[in-house]
N, C-alpha and C positions, 0 to 999 in steps of 0.2 A: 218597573225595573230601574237600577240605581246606576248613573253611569259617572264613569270620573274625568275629571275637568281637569289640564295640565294646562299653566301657563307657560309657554315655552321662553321667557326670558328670566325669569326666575325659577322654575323650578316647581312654584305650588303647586297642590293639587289639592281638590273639594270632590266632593261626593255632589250630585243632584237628582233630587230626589222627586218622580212625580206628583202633582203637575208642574212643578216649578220650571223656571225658566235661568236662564245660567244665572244673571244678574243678580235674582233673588237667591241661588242658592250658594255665592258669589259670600253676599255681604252677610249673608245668617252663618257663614263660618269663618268672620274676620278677616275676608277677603275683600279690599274694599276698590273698585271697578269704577270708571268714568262714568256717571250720567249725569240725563238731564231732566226730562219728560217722564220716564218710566212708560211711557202710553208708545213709542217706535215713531216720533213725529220728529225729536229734535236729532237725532244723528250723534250724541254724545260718545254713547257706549259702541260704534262700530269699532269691531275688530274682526282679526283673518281667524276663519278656522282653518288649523294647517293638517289633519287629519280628522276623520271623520265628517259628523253630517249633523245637521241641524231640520230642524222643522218649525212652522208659524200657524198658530191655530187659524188664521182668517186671513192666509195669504199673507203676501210680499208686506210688513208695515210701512207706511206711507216715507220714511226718510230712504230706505233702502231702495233700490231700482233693479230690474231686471240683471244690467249689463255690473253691477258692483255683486249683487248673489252668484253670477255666471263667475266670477271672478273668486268666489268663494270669500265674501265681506258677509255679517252678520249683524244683526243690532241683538246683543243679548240681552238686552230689557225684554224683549218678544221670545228671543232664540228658543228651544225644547230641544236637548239632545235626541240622536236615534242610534245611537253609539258613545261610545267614551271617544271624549277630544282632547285634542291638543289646539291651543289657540295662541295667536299675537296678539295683546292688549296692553297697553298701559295701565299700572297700577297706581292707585294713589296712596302714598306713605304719607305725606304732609298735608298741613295744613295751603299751603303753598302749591299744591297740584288739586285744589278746587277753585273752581270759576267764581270770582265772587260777579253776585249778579243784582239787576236792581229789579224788582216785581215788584205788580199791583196785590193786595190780599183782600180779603173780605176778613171782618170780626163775625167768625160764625156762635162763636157761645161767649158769655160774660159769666164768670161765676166767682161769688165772694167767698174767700177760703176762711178768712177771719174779719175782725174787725179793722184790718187797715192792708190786708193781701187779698189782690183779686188776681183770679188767672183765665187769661184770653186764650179763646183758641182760635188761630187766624188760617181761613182756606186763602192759598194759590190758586190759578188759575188753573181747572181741570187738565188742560194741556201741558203742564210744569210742575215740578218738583224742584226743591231747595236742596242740592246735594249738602252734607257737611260733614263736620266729624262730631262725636258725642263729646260738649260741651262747650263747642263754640258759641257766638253770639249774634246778634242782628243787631244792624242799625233801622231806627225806625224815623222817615224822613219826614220830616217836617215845614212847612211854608212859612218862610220867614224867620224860622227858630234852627236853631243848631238841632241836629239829629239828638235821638233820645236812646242808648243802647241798652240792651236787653237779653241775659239768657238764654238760650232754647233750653228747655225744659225736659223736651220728649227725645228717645232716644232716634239716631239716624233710620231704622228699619219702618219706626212707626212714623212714619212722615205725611199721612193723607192733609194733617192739619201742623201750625207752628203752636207751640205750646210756648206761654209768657205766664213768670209770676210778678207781679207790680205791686210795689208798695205804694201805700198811697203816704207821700210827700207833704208834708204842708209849705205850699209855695210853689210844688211842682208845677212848672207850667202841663207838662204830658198828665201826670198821675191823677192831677186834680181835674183834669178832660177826663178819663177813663172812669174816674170814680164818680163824676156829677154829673156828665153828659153824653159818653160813649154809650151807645145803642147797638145793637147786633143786627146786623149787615151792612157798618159804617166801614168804610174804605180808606184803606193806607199804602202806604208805601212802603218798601223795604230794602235794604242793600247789605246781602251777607253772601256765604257767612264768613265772620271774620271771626282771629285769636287765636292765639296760639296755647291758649288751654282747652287741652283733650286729652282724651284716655288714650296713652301710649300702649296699645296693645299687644305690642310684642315685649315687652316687660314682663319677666316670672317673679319681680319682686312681690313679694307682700305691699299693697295698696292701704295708705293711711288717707280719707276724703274726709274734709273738715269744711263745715260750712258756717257762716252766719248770718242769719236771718235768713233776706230770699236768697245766699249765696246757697242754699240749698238747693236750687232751679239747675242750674250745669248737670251736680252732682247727682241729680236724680237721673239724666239723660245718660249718663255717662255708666250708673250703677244698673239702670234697664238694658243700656247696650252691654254691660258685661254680663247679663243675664241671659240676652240673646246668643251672644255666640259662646254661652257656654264656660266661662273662665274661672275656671277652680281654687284660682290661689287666693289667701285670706285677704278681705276688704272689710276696712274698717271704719265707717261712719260716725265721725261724729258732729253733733246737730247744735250751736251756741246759740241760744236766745234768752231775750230779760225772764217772762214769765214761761209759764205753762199756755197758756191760749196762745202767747205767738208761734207753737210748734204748728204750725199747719194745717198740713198732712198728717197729724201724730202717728193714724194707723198705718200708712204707708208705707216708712221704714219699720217698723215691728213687724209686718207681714213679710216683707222681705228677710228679718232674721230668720222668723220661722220656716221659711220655705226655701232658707238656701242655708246648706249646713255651714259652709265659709263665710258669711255675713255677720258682723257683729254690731250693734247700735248701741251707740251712748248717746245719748241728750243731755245736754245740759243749760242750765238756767245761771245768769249772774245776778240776777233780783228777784228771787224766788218773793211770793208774796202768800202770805198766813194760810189763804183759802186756794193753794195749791196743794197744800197736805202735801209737800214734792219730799220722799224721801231716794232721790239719785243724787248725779252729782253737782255740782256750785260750783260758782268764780267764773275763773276767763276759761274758756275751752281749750286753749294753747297750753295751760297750763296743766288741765284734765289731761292731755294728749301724754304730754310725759311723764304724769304717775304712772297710767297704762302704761308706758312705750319708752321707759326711759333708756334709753337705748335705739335709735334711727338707723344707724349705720345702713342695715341691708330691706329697708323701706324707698318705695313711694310717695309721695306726700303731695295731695293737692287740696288748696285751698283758696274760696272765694270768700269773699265777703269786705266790710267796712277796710280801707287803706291801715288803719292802724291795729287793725288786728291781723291784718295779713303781716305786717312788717315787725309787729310782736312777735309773730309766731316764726316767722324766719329766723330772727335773729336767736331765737332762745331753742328751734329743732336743730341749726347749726352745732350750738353748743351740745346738744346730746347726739351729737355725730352725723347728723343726717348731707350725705355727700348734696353738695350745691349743687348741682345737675339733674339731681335727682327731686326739687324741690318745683312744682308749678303750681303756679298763683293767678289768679285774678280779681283785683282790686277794685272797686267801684266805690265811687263818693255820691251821694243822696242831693246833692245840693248846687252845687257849679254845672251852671246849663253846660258847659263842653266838658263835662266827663262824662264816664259810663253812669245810666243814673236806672238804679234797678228796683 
C-alpha cells in the first residue's frame, strides 16, 4: 500500500511506495533529505514525525535510541511508513546544505574506456555514503601534492560506488599513477562534494548540457538523475570531441535518446579524421549549439569542459539571448597542478 509523505515546512508531498523507506522514496521524486550513512548509524536524516507512524524492519537503527523514538524522532534512511505522514525535516535546495566531508575509498574496479579515458569506481566505507547533488565534484587528496579534482560521474540515487572518468595527462602527476600504476583495491582519499554545478531541478526550462571531452562525466550524473526522478521537459546533449574514438561511451547517450522521448543527442567532432567516415556534425560545439538553438532566451545551459571552451561558449550563447543566470559552467584545465584537473 502507498502512503504519502508531507513535509510540513514546505508544503511537499511524495508518494512511498513498498518496501521503500521514506528517504529512498524522498530522493526518487526530487525530494532531496539530509543523510549520511544510508545504513541508521550516522544520525544525519533524523527528523520529527508529526502525524502518523513509522516502522524498522530490524528494530530501533543503532543512531536512534529508545527515549528520541518515545519522543517521536525517526532516521528515515531506515523509517517504513504504516500511515501517510506529516514530518519536520530539513530539506536540502543547495549545494551549501551538504556536509562536505573527508573519507577513506577503496578503487574497486579500473576500467579503460578508450585509449587515453579510464574510469574508477571508488567504494566508501560500508558504514558511509557521500551525499551530493547530480554534477558536483571530489577532491581527490593527495601527499605532498596539491589535491587532483574530479567529476562524479554517477547520478546521486546510485551511490553504492563514486564513479571518475580520468584522462590520461601527459605529465600528470595523478593520471599518469592511475594509468601505469593504480591497482584495484589501492586506497585514497577524498574531500567532497564540492561546486556549484548541478542540475537545478526545479527549472521547467528546456535544458541545453554541452560537454567536452571528459566534461561529459557531470553531465552523464546529472542526465541519470533526471532520469530518475522522472523529468519530462526537453534535454539536449551535446557531446564535443577531436575524433570518433574519443566519444567514449558512444552507445550510452544514443540509448538514452532512444529510451527517453525528450532526449536529444548530437556529437560532435572538430578533427574528424578520413577513417571515421563521420557524416554528423564538425567544428566547435559552441558553435553546433547555435545552429540548433539559435535563439537561448527561454533555455538552460550547462556546460563543462576545457576553460576556453567554456568562455567561448558563454560569450557567444549570451549573444543569442541566453539570460546570464541561467548559464552554469564548469571549467577545468589538464595541466596546472592547482586546478581542476579531469
Amino acid at each position: 500500500m502507498s502512503y504519502q509523505v508531507t513535509i510540513e515546512s514546505s508544503g511537499h508531498t511524495f508518494n512511498v511506495e513498498p518496501p521503500e523507506t521514506v528517504l529512498d522514496a524522498a530522493l526518487r521524486q526530487g525530494i532531496i533529505l539530509p543523510y549520511g550513512c544510508r545504513h541508521g548509524n550516522c544520525g544525519s536524516c533524523m527528523g520529527d514525525v508529526i502525524t502518523g507512524s513509522v516502522e524498522y524492519q530490524q528494530g530501533l537503527p543503532p543512531a536512534l535510541n529508545a527515549d528520541d523514538a518515545s519522543r517521536n524522532k525517526a532516521l528515515f534512511c531506515q523509517a517504513r511508513p504504516n500511515s501517510d505522514l506529516t514530518i519536520k525535516i530539513r530539506e536540502v535546495d543547495a549545494a551549501r546544505d551538504i556536509e562536505v566531508r573527508t573519507l577513506p575509498c577503496r578503487v574497486d574496479r579500473l576500467e579503460h574506456l578508450a585509449h587515453d579515458v579510464i574510469r574508477i569506481y571508488l567504494k566508501i566505507p560500508e558504514s558511509e555514503r557521500l551525499q551530493f547533488l547530480a554534477g558536483q565534484y571530489i577532491d581527490v587528496l593527495l601527499k605532498d601534492h596539491a589535491p587532483r579534482a574530479f567529476s562524479i560521474a554517477n547520478a546521486p540515487h546510485d551511490d553504492d560506488y563514486i564513479e571518475l572518468h580520468i584522462r590520461n595527462v601527459s605529465g600528470g602527476y595523478f593520471s599518469e599513477q592511475v594509468f601505469n600504476q593504480m591497482q584495484e583495491k589501492a586506497m585514497l582519499r577524498i574531500k567532497g562534494p564540492l561546486g556549484t554545478f548541478f542540475l537545478r531541478e526545479n527549472s521547467d526550462r528546456p535544458a541545453i548540457l554541452i560537454g567536452g571531452g571528459t566534461g561529459f562525466a557531470p553531465l552523464k550524473g546529472m542526465l541519470e538523475h533526471a532520469f530518475y526522478i522522472s523529468v519530462d521537459k526537453p534535454l539536449h546533449l551535446f557531446w564535443g570531441v577531436r575524433s570518433k574514438h574519443d566519444l567514449y561511451l558512444k552507445t550510452l547517450p544514443e540509448q538514452w535518446q532512444q529510451s527517453h522521448d525528450n532526449v536529444h543527442y548530437t556529437p560532435v567532432l572538430s578533427e574528424p579524421v578520413a577513417e571515421d567516415n563521420w557524416q554528423g556534425e564538425t567544428g566547435f560545439v559552441s558553435d553546433c549549439v547555435v545552429r540548433q538553438h539559435p535563439d537561448l532566451s527561454e533555455y538552460d545551459v550547462y556546460m563543462s569542459g576545457p576553460p576556453v571552451m567554456v568562455e567561448a561558449g558563454h560569450r557567444l550563447f549570451l549573444k543569442h539571448g541566453l539570460d546570464e543566470s541561467r548559464f552554469f559552467s564548469d571549467a577545468f584545465e589538464y595541466a596546472a597542478p592547482s586546478d581542476k584537473l579531469k
